[in-house]
C-alpha positions in Angstrom: -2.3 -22.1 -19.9 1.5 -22.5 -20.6 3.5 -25.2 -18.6 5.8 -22.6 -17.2 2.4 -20.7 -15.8 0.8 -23.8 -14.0 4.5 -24.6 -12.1 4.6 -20.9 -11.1 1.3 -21.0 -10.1 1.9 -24.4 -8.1 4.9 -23.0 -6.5 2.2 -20.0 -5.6 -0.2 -22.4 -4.2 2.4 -24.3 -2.1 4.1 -21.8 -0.9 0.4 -19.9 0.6 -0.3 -23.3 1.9 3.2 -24.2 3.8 2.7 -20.4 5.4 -0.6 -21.4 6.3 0.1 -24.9 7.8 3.5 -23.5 9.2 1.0 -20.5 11.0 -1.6 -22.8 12.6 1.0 -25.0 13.4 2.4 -22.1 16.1 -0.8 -21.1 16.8 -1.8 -24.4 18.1 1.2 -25.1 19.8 0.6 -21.4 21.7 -3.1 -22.1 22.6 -2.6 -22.5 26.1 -0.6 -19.0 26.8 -1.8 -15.5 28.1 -3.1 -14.1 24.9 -5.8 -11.9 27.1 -3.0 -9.9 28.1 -3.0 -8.7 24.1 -6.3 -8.5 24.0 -6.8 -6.4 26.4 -3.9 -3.7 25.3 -5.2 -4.0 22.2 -5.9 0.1 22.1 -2.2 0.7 23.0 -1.3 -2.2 20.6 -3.3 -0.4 17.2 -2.4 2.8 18.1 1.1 1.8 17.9 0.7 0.2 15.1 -0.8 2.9 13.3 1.9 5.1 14.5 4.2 2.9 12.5 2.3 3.2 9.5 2.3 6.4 9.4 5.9 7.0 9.9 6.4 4.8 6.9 4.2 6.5 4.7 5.3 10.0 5.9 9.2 8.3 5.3 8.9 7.7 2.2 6.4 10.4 0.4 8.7 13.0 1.8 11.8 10.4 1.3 10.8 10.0 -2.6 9.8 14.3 -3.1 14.1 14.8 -1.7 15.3 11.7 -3.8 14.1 12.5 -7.0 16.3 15.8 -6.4 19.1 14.3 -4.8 19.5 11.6 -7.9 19.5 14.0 -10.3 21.9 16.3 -8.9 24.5 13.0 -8.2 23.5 12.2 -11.9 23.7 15.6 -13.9 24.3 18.2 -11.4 27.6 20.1 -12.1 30.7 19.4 -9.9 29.7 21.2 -6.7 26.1 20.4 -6.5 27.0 16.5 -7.3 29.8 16.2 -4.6 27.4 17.8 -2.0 25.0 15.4 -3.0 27.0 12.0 -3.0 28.3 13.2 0.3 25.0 14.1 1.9 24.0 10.4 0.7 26.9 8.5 1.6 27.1 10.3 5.1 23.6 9.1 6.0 24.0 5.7 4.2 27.6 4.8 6.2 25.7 6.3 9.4 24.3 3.5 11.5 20.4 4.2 11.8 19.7 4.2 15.3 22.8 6.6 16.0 21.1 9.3 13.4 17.7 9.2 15.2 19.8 9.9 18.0 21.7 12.7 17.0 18.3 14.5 15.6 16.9 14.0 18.8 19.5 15.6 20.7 21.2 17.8 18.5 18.2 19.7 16.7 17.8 21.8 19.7 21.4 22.6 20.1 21.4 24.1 16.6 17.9 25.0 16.4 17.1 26.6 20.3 14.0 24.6 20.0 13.3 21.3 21.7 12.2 18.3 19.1 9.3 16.6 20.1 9.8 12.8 19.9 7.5 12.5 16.9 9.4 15.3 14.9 12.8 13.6 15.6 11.3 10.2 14.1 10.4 12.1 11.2 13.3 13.9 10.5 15.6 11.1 11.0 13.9 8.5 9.0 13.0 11.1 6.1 16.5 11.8 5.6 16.7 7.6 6.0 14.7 7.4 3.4 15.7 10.0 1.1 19.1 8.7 0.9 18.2 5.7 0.3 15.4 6.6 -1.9 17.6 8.7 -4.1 20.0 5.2 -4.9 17.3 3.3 -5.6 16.0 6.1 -7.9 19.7 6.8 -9.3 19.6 2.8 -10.4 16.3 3.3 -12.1 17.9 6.0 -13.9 20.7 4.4 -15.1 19.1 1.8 -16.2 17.4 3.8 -19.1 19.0 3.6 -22.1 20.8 6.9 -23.1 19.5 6.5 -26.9 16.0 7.4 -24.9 17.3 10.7 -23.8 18.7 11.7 -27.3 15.7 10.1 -29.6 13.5 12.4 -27.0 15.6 15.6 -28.0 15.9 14.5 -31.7 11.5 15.0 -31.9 12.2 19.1 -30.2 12.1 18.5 -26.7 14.2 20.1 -24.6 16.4 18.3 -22.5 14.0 18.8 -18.7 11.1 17.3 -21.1 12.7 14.2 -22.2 13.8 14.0 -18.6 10.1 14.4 -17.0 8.2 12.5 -20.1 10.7 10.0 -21.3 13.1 9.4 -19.1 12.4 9.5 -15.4 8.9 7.3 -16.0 11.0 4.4 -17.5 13.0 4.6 -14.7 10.5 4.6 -12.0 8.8 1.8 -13.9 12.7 -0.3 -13.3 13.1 0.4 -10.1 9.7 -1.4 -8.8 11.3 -4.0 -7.4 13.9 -2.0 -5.3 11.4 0.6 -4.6 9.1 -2.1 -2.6 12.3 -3.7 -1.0 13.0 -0.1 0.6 9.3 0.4 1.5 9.9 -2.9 3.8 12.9 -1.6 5.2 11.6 1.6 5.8 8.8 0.0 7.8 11.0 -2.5 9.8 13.2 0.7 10.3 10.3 2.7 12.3 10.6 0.4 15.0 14.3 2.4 16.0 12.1 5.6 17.2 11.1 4.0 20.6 14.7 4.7 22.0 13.5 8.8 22.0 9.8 8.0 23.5 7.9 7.9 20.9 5.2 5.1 21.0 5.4 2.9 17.6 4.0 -0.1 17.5 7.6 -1.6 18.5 7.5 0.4 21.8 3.7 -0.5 22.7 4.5 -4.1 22.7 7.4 -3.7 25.2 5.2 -1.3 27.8 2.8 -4.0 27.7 5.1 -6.3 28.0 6.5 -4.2 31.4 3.4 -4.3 33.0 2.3 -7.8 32.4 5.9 -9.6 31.3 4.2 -11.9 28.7 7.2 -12.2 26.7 5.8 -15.1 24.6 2.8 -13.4 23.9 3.4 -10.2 23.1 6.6 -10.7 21.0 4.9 -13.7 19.1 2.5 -10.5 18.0 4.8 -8.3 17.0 6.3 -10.3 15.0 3.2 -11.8 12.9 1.9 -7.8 13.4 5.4 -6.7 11.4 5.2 -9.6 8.8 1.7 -9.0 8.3 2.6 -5.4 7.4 5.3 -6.1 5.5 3.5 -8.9 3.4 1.2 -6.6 2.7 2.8 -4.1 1.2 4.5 -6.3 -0.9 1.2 -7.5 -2.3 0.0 -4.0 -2.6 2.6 -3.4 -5.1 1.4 -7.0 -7.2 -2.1 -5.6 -7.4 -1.0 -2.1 -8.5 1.9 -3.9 -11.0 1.0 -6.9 -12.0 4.3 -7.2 -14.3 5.9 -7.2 -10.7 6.4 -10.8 -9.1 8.0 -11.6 -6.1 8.9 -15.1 -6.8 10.4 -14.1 -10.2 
C-alpha cells in the first residue's frame, strides 16, 4: 500500500470516527427529551419520508429522460430549437424554486380546466427542476469530451447520431459523476418545498407532528439526521456503484 493510500484512508477513518463521536455526543446530551413523541408518529414520520424518496427518484429519472434532450438541442440543435432550449433552461434556473411549485399548483388549472392534485404539482414542478438542471450538468459532461472523439468515431463509418450514442454521450455521462450526485442531493433537499401545496413529504410530517405535540427539539433534531442520513447515502451509493468516484478527492 502506497503512502498516499494509507493518509487517504486515515483521513477516511478519522473523519467516520469524528461523525461518530460528534453523533453520540448530541445524542447524549438529548437523552432526557420527548423522543416518544417520534416514536409514536413514527407511521406519519416513514410515510413521509418515503414520499420524499420517491419525489426524488421520480425528479430525476424523468429529470435525466428531458435533459438528455434539452443538452443536446442547446449543444447541436439549429438556431431556433437551441434558443428555445437555453431559454426554457435559464427561465427555470433564474426562477426561485418555491415560487415555480407555486405557480404549477395554481396555474395548471387555469390553463389546463383541470384541478392539480398536490402530488402532480410536486411532480411537475420539480421534474422541470430537475430537467433544467439535469440538462447543465449533462451539457458539462458533454463538453468535456474531446471533439477528436466525435470525428475519430466518424472517421471508422459511423454516422454522426452513432458516435453520439456509442462514443460520445457515455464518456460524458462517465464525467459528469461527480455533478450528477451533487444534483441528486439537491434534488432531495429540494422535495422538502412541496409541503407549502399540502402534500405530505417527509418535511411536512415532521411539522404536523410537531403541531400537535410542539416538540420542537425533537422532531427537528430528526429531520435533520433523517435528511443527512438520506443524503449520505446517496452519496455512498454512487461510491459503491463507481468506485473511481471519491468524495474526499
Amino acid at each position: 500500500m502506497t503512502a498516499d493510500e494509507t493518509r487517504r484512508r486515515l483521513m477516511i477513518f478519522v473523519w467516520n470516527a469524528s461523525v461518530i463521536l460528534i453523533l453520540l455526543a448530541v445524542a447524549f446530551s438529548f437523552r432526557d427529551l420527548r423522543w416518544g413523541v417520534v416514536w409514536d408518529s413514527r407511521k406519519l414520520i416513514l410515510d413521509g419520508l418515503a414520499n420524499s424518496w420517491l419525489l426524488a427518484l421520480i425528479s430525476v429519472a424523468l429529470g435525466m429522460a428531458a435533459g438528455i434532450p434539452l443538452a443536446v438541442a442547446r449543444l447541436y440543435g439549429p438556431s431556433g430549437v437551441r434558443h428555445a432550449a437555453v431559454a426554457l433552461i435559464e427561465a427555470v434556473r433564474a426562477t426561485p424554486q418555491l415560487m415555480l411549485i407555486f405557480w404549477v399548483f395554481f396555474t395548471y388549472p387555469i390553463f389546463t380546466g383541470h384541478d392539480v392534485s398536490p402530488w402532480g404539482a410536486g411532480v411537475i414542478s420539480l421534474f422541470l427542476i430537475g430537467a433544467a438542471y439535469l440538462a447543465e450538468v449533462v451539457r458539462g459532461g458533454l463538453v468535456s469530451v474531446a471533439r477528436g472523439q466525435f470525428e475519430a468515431a466518424q472517421s471508422t463509418g459511423l454516422s454522426a447520431l452513432q458516435s453520439f450514442i456509442h462514443i460520445v454521450l457515455p464518456q460524458a455521462l462517465r464525467n459528469m459523476v461527480p455533478a450528477f450526485v451533487a444534483q441528486i442531493v439537491s434534488l432531495f433537499k429540494t422535495t422538502s418545498l412541496v409541503y407549502v401545496v399540502g402534500l405530505v413529504d417527509f418535511f411536512r410530517a415532521i411539522i404536523i407532528v410537531n403541531n400537535a405535540n410542539f416538540a420542537p427539539y425533537e422532531l427537528y433534531t430528526t429531520m435533520a439526521v433523517g435528511y443527512f442520513v438520506c443524503c449520505y447515502l446517496l452519496s455512498w451509493t454512487i461510491r459503491k456503484i463507481d468506485p473511481k468516484y471519491v468524495l474526499s478527492e
